[in-house]
N, C-alpha and C positions, 0 to 999 in steps of 0.2 A: 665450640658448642656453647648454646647461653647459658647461663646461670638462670638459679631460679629464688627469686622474693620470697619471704613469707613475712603476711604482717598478719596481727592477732587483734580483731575489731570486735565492736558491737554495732555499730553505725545506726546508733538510736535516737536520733534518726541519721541518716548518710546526709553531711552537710560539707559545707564549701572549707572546712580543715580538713574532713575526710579526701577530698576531691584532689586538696594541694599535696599531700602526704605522697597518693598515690601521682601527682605528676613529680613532684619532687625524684620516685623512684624510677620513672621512665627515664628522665634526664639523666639520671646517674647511673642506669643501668636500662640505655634502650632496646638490648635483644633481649632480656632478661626475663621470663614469666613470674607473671606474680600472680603467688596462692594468697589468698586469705582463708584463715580457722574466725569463722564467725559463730559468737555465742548465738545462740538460736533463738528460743521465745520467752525465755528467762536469762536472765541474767547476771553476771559474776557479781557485782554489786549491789544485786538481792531487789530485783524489778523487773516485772515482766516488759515485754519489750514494746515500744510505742506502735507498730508495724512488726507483720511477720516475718518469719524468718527465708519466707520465699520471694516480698517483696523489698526487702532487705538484699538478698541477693541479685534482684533484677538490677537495683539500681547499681550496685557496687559491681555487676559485668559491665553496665550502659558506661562507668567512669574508668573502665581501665583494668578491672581484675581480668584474671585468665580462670582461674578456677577457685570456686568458694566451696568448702565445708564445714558443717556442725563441728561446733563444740559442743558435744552432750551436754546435757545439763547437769550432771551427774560428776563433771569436771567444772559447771560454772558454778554451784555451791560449796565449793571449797575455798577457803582460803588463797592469799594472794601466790605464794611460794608452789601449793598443790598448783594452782589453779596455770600458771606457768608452767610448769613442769610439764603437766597435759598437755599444754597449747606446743611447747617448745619439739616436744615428743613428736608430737603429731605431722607439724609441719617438716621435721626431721626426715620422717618418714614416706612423708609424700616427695623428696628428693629436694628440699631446702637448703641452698647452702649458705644464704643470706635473712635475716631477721632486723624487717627496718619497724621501727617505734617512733612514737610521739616524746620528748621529754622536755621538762622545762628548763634543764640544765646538758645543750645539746653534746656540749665540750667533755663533758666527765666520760672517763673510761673504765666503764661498766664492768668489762671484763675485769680489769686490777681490779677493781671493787670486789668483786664476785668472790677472788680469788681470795684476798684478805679477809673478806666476811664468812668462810665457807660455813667454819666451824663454829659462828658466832650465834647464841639463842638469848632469848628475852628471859629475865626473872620472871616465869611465871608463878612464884610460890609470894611476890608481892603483889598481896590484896588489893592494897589501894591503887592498884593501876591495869589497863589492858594491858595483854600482851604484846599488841600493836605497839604502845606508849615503850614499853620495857622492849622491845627489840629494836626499835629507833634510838633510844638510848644506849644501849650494846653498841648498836651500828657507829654512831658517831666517836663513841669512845675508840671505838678501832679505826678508823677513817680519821680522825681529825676533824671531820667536818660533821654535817648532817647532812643526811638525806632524807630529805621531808616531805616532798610534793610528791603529789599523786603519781604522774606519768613518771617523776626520776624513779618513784618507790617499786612500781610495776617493771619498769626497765633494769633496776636490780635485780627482782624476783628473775626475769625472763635472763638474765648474764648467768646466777644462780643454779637455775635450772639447765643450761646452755655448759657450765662446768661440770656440773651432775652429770652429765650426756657425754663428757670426753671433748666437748669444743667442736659438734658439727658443725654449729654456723656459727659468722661473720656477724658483729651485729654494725646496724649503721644508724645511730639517735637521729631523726629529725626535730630542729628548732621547733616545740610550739612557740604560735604566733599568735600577736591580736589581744588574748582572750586567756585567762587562767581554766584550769579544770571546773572551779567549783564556782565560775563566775556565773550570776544569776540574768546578769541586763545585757540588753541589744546595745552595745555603742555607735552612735551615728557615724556615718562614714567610713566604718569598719565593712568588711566580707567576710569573716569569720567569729562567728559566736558558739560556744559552751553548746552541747549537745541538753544542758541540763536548764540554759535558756532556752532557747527553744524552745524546746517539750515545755515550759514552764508559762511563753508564750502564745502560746498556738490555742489556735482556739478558732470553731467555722466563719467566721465575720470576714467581710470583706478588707476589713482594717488590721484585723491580723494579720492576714493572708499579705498585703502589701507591708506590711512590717517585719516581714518574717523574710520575702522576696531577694533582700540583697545575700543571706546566708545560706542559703540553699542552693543547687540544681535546679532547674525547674522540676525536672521529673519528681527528687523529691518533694517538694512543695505540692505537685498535684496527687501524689500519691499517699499525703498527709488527711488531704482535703479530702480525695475519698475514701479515705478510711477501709474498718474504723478505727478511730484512733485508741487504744487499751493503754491503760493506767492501773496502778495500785485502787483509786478509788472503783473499779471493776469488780477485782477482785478482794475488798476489805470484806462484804460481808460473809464471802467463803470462807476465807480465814478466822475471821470470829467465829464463826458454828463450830468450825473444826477444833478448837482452841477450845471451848466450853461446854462438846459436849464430848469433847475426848477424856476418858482417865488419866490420870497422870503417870501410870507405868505404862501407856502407851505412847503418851508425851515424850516421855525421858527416853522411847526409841528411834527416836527422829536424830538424823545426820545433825551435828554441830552441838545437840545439848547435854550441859557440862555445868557442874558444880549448882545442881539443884535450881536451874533457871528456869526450869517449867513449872516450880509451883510460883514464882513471879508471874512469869507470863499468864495463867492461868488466872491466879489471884486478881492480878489491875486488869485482865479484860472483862472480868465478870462484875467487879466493882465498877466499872468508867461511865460514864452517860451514854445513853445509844447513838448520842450524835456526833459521836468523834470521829475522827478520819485515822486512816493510816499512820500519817505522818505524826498525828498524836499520841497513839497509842505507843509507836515505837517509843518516844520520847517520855512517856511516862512508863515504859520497860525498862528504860537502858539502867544501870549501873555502873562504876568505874571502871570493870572489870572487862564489859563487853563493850567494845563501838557501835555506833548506828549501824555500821555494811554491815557488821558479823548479826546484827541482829535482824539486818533485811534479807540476808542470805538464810537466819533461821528460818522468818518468816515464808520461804518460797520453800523450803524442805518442808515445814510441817504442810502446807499449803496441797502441794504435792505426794508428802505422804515419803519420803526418801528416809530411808533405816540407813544407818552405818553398815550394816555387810549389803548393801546392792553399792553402794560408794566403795567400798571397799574390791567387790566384783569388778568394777568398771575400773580401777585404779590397776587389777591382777590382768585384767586383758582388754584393752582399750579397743577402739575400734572406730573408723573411720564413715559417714554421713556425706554423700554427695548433695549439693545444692545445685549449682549447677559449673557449666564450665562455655568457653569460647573453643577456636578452632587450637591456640596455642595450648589449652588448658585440657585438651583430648587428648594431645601427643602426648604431654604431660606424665599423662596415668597413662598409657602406653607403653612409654619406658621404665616406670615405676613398678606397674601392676604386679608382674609374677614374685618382682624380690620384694615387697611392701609390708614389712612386718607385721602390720593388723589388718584385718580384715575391711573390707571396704564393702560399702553398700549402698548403692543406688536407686533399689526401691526398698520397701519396705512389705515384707511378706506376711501372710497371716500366723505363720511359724514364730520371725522373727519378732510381732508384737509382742508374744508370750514369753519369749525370751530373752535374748540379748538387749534390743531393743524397749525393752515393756515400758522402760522409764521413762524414755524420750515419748514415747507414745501417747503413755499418759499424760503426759504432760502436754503435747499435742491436743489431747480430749478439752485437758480444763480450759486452755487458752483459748481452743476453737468456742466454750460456753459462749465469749464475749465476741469473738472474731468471726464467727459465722463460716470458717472457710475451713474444711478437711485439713488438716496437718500433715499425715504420714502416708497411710492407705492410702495406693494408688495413685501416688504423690510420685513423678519422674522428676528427676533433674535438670533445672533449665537449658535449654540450649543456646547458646547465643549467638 
């Protein structure tokens, strides 16, 4: 009987590392289906998504997946550890017994890590540092080593989370190539660049468009081009009204805020020039204490309107979002269906908006402002 993949994406946009990942997994396991839990039209590191979460899905069936599903968004505002935990849960559940990653360091064994680190936390009672800073320093002390880059620090969280769970899956690092996570430039001669160039590059000219050419699919390339393409500068000026003209005991009910940071946030956006950008304002928010993501990840809760007890609801009974699937990725749920410990949903009902559902919904609403295109309602699952 095959095995089945699970890998945990944004593919913001789906680019030619996305594309190697997913052949890398066919070579190493060709009867094997692969699920992908894609974040949806917000994102775990506190950005809406450059493309939706339905053509996000097209292109990742066109490269090889069998079957894509939501990660609520309700799971992408949380934290690196929460936010694993979710993704590991879910694909668990849809009959996962493999979990391949991206990492910068392909050799380390996660699991040991995992194991060592279980019981490990960050000094958060010291002021002058995040929590982030002070759990990387934990870590190392225990490890010997550090663990510091982005996709090794997600691929702990995901071993973590994968130990938390009793050990269902198998994990199997793939080499990043080329290209660091937080690399900003196209390098000539390369096929693979940073999802955060890209997006960084692109832009409708015909010179972009061939410049952008060797790291992409074509599909995705034309599907960049016809849009539309959504960014933070989209949605900055939502978020400032909301920010200024909200109270601050309504502030301080928003998912993630802690230790009186909505009378900052508050303060420096009412103070700043009106001609500041996102990227600005976070940067004149941050403090020691909170990173940029924790603070981009605020930014998309208050944006949204997310309280601590619907994060908390979504945490007590999780629930699974069909995007879509292939012929592999039907049988899939098939065999899964009747024993699939959460609930599974493949459309969205006028019931469901009001409840289970509401969050993702909504959230649906604000991003279709800029996107133009229905999100939920009446929204089936691609077929491929």
């Amino acid at each position: 009987m095959a095995g089945v993949v699970g890998v945990v994406a944004e593919y913001n946009p789906f680019h030619n590392g996305h594309l190697y990942q997913l052949q890398q997994i066919k070579q190493a396991f060709p009867d094997d289906i692969i699920i992908v839990a894609m974040s949806g039209n917000f994102l775990q590191r506190g950005e809406p998504a450059c493309l939706d979460k339905w053509t996000r899905t097209q292109e990742a069936l066109q490269n090889g997946a069998d079957l894509v599903v939501e990660l609520p968004v309700l799971a992408c505002v949380q934290p690196a550890d929460r936010f694993a935990f979710g993704a590991v849960s879910l694909l668990s559940a849809l009959g996962a017994d493999k979990l391949v990653f991206g990492a910068e360091h392909s050799s380390y064994d996660f699991m040991s890590f995992a194991r060592k680190v279980a019981g490990v936390h960050g000094e958060f009672h010291k002021y002058d540092e995040s929590y982030a800073r002070s759990f990387q320093t934990a870590i190392k002390k225990e490890l010997g080593h550090a663990v510091d880059q982005p996709n090794d620090l997600l691929g702990l969280a995901y071993a973590k989370a994968n130990y938390r769970l009793g050990e269902p899956l198998d994990l199997f690092p793939v080499q990043r190539v080329e290209t660091s996570y937080h690399d900003q430039s196209l390098h000539k001669g390369a096929q693979i660049a940073s999802a955060s160039a890209i997006r960084k590059n692109f832009s409708l000219s015909k010179k972009a468009q061939k410049k952008l050419a060797p790291y992409l699919p074509q599909v995705s390339l034309n599907d960049l081009v016809e849009g539309p393409f959504v960014s933070w500068d989209d949605f900055w000026p939502l978020l400032r009204y909301k920010v200024v003209s909200s109270n601050l005991a309504d502030l301080g009910q928003i998912y993630g805020m802690s230790e009186g940071i909505e009378y900052r946030i508050q303060e420096q956006t009412q103070r700043l020039p009106l001609d500041i950008s996102f990227d600005t304002w976070v940067k004149k928010v941050k403090t020691k204490r909170f990173t940029y993501t924790h603070l981009a990840r605020l930014a998309v809760a208050i944006l949204l309107n997310i309280s601590e007890q619907e994060v908390q609801a979504y945490n007590s009974e999780p629930y699974i979002r069909l995007l879509g699937f292939g012929g592999d990725g039907r049988k899939q749920l098939s065999r899964i269906k009747k024993n699939c410990p959460f609930p599974i949903y493949s459309r969205v009902s006028q019931d469901d908006r009001k409840e289970q559902l509401a969050v993702d919904y909504r959230a649906g609403k604000i991003y279709q402002l800029f996107n133009g295109v229905e999100q939920d309602v009446k929204r089936a699952p691609i077929v491929f």
